[in-house]
C-alpha positions as CSV (number, residue, x, y, z in Angstrom):
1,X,-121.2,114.7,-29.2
2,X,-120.6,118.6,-28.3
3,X,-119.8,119.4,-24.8
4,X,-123.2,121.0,-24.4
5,X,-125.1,117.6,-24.4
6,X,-123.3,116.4,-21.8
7,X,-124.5,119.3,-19.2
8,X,-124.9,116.6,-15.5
9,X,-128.4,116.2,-14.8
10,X,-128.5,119.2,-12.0
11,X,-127.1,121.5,-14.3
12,X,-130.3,120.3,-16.7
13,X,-132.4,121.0,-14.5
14,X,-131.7,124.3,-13.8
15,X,-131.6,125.2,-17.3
16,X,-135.5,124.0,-17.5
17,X,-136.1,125.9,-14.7
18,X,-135.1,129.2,-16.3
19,X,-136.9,128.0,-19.4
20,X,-140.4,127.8,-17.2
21,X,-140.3,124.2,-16.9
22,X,-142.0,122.7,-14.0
23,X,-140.2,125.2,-11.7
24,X,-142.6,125.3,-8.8
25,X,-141.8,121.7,-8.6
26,X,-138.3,121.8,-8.3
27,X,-138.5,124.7,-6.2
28,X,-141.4,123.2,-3.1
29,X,-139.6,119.9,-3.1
30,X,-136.3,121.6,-2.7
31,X,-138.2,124.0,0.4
32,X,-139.6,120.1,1.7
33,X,-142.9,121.0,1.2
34,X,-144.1,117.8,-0.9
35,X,-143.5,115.0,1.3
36,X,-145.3,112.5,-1.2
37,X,-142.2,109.9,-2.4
38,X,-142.7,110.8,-5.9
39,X,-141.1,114.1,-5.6
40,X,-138.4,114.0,-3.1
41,X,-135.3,113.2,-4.4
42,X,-134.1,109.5,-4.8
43,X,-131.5,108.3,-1.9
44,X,-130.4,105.3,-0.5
45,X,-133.0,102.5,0.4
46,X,-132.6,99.8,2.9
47,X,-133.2,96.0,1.6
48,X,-135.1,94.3,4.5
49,X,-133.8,91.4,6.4
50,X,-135.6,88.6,5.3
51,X,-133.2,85.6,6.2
52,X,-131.1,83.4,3.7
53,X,-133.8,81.9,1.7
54,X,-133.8,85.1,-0.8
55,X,-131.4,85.1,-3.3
56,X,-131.9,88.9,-4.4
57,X,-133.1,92.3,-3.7
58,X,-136.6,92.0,-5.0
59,X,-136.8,88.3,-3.0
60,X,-136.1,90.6,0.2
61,X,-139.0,92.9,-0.1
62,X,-141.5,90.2,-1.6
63,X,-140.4,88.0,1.9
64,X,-140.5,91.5,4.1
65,X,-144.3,91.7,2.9
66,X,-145.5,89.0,3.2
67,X,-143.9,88.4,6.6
68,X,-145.7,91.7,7.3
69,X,-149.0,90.4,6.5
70,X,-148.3,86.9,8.1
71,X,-148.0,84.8,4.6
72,X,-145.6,81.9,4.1
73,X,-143.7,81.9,0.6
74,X,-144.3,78.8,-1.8
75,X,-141.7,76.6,-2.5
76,X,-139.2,76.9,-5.7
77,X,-141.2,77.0,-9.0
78,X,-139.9,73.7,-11.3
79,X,-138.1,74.2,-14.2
80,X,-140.9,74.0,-16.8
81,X,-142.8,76.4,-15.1
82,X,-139.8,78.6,-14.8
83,X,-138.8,78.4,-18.7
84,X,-142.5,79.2,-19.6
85,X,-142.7,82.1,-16.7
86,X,-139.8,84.0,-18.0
87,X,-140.4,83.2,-21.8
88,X,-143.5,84.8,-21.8
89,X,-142.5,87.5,-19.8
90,X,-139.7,88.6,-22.1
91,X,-140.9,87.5,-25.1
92,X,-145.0,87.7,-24.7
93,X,-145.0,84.0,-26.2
94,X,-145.0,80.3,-24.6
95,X,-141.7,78.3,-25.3
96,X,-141.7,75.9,-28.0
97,X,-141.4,72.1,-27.0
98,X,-137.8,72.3,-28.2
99,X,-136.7,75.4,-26.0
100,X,-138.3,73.7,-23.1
101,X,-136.8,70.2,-23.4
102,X,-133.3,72.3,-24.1
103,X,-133.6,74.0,-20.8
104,X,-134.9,71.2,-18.9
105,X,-131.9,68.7,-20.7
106,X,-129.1,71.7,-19.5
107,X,-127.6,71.1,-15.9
108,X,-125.0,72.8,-16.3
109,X,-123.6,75.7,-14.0
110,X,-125.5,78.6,-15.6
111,X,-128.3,77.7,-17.3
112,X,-131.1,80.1,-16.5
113,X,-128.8,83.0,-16.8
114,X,-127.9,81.6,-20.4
115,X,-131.7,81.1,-20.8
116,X,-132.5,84.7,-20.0
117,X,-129.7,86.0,-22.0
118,X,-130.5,84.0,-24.6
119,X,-134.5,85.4,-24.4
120,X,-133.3,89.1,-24.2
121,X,-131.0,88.9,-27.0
122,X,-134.4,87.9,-29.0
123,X,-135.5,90.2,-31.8
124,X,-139.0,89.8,-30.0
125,X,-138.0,91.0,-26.6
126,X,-138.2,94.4,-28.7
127,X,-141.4,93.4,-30.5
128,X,-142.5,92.7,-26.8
129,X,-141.7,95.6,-24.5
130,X,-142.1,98.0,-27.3
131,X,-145.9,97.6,-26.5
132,X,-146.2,99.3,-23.3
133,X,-143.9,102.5,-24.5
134,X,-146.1,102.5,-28.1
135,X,-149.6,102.8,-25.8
136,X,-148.2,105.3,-23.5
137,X,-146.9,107.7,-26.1
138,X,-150.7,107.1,-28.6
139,X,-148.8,105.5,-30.9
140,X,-151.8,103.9,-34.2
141,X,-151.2,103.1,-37.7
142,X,-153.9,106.0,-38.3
143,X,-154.9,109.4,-37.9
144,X,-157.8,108.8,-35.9
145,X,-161.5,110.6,-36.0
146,X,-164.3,109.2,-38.3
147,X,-161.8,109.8,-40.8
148,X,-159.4,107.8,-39.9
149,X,-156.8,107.4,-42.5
150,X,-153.6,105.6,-42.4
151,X,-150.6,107.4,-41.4
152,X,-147.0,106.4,-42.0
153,X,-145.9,105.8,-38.5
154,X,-144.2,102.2,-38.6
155,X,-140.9,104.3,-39.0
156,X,-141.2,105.5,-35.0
157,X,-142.4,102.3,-34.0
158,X,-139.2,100.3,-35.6
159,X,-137.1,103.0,-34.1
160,X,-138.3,101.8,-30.5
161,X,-138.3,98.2,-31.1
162,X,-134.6,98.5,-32.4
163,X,-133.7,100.7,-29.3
164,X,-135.1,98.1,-26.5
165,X,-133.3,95.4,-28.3
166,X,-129.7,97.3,-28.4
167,X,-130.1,98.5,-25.5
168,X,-130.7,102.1,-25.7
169,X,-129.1,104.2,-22.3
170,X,-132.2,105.7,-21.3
171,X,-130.8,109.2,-21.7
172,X,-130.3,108.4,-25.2
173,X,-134.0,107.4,-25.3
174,X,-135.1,110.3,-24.1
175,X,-132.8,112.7,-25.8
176,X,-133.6,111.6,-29.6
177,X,-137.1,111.2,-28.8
178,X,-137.4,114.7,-27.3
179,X,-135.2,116.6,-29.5
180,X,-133.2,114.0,-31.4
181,X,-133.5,116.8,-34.4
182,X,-131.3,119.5,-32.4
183,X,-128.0,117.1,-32.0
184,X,-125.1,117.6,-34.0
185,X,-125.3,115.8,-37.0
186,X,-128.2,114.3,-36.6
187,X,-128.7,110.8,-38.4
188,X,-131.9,109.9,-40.3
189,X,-132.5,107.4,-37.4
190,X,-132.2,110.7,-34.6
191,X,-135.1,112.3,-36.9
192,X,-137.4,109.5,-36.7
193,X,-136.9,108.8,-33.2
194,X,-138.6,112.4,-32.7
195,X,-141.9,110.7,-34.3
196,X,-142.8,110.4,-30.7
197,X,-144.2,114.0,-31.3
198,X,-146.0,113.6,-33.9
199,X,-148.4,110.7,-32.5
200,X,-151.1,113.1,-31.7
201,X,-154.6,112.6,-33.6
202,X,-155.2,114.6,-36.7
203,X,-158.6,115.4,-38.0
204,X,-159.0,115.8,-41.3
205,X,-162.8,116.4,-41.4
206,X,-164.0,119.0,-44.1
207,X,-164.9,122.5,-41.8
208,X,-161.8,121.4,-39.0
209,X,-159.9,125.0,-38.4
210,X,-155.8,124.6,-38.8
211,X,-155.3,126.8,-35.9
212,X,-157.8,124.9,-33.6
213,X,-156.4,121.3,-35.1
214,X,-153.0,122.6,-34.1
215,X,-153.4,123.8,-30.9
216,X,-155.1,120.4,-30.0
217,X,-151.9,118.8,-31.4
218,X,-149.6,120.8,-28.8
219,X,-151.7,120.2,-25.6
220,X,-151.2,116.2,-26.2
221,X,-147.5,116.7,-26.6
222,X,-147.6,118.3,-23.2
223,X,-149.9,115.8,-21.7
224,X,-148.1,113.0,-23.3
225,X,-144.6,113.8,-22.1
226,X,-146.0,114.6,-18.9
227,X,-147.3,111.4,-18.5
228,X,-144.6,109.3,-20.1
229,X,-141.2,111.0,-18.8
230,X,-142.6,112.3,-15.1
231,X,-145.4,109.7,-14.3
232,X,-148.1,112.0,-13.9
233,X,-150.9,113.7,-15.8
234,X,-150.9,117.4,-15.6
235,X,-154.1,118.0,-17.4
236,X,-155.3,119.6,-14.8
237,X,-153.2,122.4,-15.0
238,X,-154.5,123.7,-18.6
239,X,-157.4,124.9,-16.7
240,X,-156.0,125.9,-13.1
241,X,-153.7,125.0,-10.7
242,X,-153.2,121.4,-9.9
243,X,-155.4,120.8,-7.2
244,X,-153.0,118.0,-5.4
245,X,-150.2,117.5,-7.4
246,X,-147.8,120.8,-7.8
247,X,-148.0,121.9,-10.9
248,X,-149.5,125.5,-11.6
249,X,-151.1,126.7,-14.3
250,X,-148.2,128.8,-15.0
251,X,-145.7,126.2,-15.2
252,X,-148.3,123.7,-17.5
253,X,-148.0,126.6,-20.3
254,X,-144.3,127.4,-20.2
255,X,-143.8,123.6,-21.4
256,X,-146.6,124.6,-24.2
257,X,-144.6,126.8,-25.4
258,X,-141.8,124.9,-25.3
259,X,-143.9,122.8,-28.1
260,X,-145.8,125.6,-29.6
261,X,-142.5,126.5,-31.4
262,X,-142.8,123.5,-33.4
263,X,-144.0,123.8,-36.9
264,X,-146.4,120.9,-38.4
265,X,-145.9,120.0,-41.8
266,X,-148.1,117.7,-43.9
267,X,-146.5,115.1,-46.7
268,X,-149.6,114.1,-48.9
269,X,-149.1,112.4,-52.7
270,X,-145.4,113.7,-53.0
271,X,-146.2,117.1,-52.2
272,X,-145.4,119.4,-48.9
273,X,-147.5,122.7,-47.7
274,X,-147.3,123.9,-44.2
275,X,-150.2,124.0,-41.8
276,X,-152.5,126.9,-43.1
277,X,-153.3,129.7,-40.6
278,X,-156.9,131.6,-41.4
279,X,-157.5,131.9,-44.8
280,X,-159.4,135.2,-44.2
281,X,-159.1,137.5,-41.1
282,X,-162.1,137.9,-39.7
283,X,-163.6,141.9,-38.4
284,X,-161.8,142.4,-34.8
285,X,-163.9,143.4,-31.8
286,X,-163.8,147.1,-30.9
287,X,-164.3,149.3,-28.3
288,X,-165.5,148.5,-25.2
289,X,-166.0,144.7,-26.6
290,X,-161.9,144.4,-27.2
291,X,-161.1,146.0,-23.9
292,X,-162.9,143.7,-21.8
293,X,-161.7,141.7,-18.8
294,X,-159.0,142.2,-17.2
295,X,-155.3,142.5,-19.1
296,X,-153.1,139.4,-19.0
297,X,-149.5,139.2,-17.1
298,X,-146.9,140.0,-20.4
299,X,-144.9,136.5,-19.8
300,X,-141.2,136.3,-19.1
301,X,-138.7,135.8,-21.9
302,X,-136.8,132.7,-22.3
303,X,-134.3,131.2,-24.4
304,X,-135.0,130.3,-27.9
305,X,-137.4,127.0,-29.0
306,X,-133.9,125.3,-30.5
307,X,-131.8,125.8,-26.9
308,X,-135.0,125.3,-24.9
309,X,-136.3,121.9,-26.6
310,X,-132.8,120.8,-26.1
311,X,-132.4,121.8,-22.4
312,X,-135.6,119.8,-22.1
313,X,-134.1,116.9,-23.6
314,X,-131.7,116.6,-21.6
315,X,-134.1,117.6,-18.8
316,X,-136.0,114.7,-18.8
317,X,-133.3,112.1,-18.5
318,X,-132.7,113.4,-15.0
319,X,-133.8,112.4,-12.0
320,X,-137.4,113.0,-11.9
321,X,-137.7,112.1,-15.9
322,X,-136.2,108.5,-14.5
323,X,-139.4,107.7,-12.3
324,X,-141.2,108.0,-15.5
325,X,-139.7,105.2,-17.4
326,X,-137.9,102.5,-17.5
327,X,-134.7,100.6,-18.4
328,X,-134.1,97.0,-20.0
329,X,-133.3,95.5,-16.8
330,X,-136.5,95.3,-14.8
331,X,-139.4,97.0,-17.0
332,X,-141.9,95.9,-14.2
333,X,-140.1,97.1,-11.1
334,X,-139.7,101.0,-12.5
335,X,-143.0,100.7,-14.2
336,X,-144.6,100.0,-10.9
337,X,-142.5,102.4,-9.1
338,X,-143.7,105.7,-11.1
339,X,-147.6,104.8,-11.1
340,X,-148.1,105.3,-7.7
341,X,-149.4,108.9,-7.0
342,X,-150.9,111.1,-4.3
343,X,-154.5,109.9,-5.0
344,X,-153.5,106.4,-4.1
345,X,-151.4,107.2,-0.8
346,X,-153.5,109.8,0.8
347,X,-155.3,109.1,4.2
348,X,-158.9,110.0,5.3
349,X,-157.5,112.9,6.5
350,X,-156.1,114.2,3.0
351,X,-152.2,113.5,4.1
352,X,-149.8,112.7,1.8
353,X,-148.4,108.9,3.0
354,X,-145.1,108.5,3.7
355,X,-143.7,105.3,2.1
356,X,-140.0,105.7,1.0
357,X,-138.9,105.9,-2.3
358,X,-139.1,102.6,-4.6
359,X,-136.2,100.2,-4.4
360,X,-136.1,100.3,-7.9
361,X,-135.9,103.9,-8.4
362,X,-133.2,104.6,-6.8
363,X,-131.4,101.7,-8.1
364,X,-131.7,103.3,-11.6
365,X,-130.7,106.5,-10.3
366,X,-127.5,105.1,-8.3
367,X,-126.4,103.4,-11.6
368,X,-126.2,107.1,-13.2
């Protein structure tokens, strides 16, 4: 791997920055001015007190609570209902007879940490906790529309199943799927990860204009990452300003054209042709018609679509891109932890609350 895929997450950062990524962000939560959790960054979190009964972190804050809301724990599940809680969980399907009777047989020193390992070294562990990541980036079998052919995606999808079950670092996650094109050497299984992008609906109703169809194409990559990597829609911003969440307008189109740069072929029956522009130019406007309104800011100039899609890349698996997703070790906890937004923690009065960061977060991010 070249040295320039290696640049530490701060460094990245800055480098998106320059590119017009999301630089207001970086910028107010660095000057303190978004005291919302989700965009300060992660630090050190203390696990409650909760006696000797809890046998973990998560136990801690699950007794804290419901100490807090004066609730008394149950006792210690049994055995078959453990073996059928943590099989479905893993694998999305009951135990057979067989793997229950083994586990219950198995008194041994060990057994439900061989039972777990045994569940997550499962091909359908994969199969099972692929399905959350496959809705969240669009992922369907077909194009979409009234028309709605099929669409050779099944590539992508295999790609993410294979990269829960080995265990994927979640910068490698990101990377490939972002800009898995751009590394050195890329393999054949680098390209397809970058399928992710190419999840978007494709209309291919008679009268649909290329230009229009593409455009629409590049606004849901923006959404899409937005959501998936930072845990937040910016939609908002295609139109105006966020009106609670800081993201500007600004900002929302440098990351377009980050994707703009991308060109969109179509494979149909063995042959290749490029997204068509207008097949006829149509009369411009003159006069007083083409001067009107007001004339547009000429926008900075950044690095190229190559060095910025890679910056970006690299971007996203830093510490903000971490609150987005998740790792193999507890899908729920860091799912959880990047849902909650301002809409669900402001008061009467419009305030931001002022909960501290997710245990889990910053677990992942201490692990770094």
């Amino acid at each position: 791997m070249s040295d320039r895929w290696t640049v530490i997450a701060g460094k990245a950062v800055w480098l998106a920055v320059y590119a017009g990524l999301l630089a207001g962000v970086v910028a107010r939560s660095e000057a303190g001015e978004m005291p919302h959790w989700a965009y300060r960054l992660p630090g050190p979190v203390a696990v409650p007190d909760a006696g000797e009964d809890v046998r973990n972190p998560v136990d801690a804050f699950v007794a804290d609570r419901l100490r807090k809301q004066g609730l008394q724990p149950l006792g210690a599940a049994d055995r078959q209902t453990l073996v059928r809680r943590v099989t479905l969980d893993l694998l999305g399907v009951p135990p057979t007879p067989v793997e229950i009777d083994a586990f219950l047989d198995d008194r041994r020193p060990g057994a439900w940490e061989r039972l777990v390992d045994r569940l997550l070294a499962s091909p359908r562990y994969g199969e099972r906790w692929a399905m959350p990541w496959l809705d969240a980036a669009r992922f369907a079998d077909s194009n979409g529309y009234q028309r709605d052919g099929r669409r050779e995606a099944w590539g992508w999808r295999d790609w993410v199943i294979d990269a829960l079950n080995d265990d994927l670092p979640f910068d490698r996650f990101t990377i490939e799927q972002l800009a898995g094109d751009l590394l050195p050497g890329a393999t054949a299984q680098q390209r397809i990860a970058t399928g992710f992008h190419r999840n978007t609906m494709a209309n291919v109703e008679a009268g649909v204009d290329p230009e229009e169809e593409r455009v629409l194409a590049v606004v849901d990559r923006v959404n899409t990452t937005g959501t998936v990597w930072l845990g937040t829609t910016i939609e908002c911003a295609q139109c105006h300003d966020h009106k609670y969440d800081p993201f500007s307008q600004r900002e929302y189109y440098g990351l377009f054209a980050l994707f703009n740069n991308t060109r969109v072929e179509i494979q149909a029956k063995g042959s290749k042709r490029e997204f068509a522009g207008a097949m006829v130019e149509l009369p411009r406007a003159r006069g007083d018609v083409a001067r009107a309104g007001s004339r547009l800011t000429e926008s900075p100039q950044v690095a190229g679509g190559a060095e910025r899609a890679g910056v970006f890349a690299r971007w996203g698996t830093g510490r903000m891109g971490a609150t987005g997703a998740g790792s193999k070790g507890d899908p729920h906890l860091v799912e959880a932890g990047s849902r909650g937004g301002p809409r669900e923690t402001q008061d009467s009065a419009g305030q931001a609350g002022s909960q501290p960061l997710p245990w889990s977060v910053c677990r992942l991010d201490s692990a770094d």
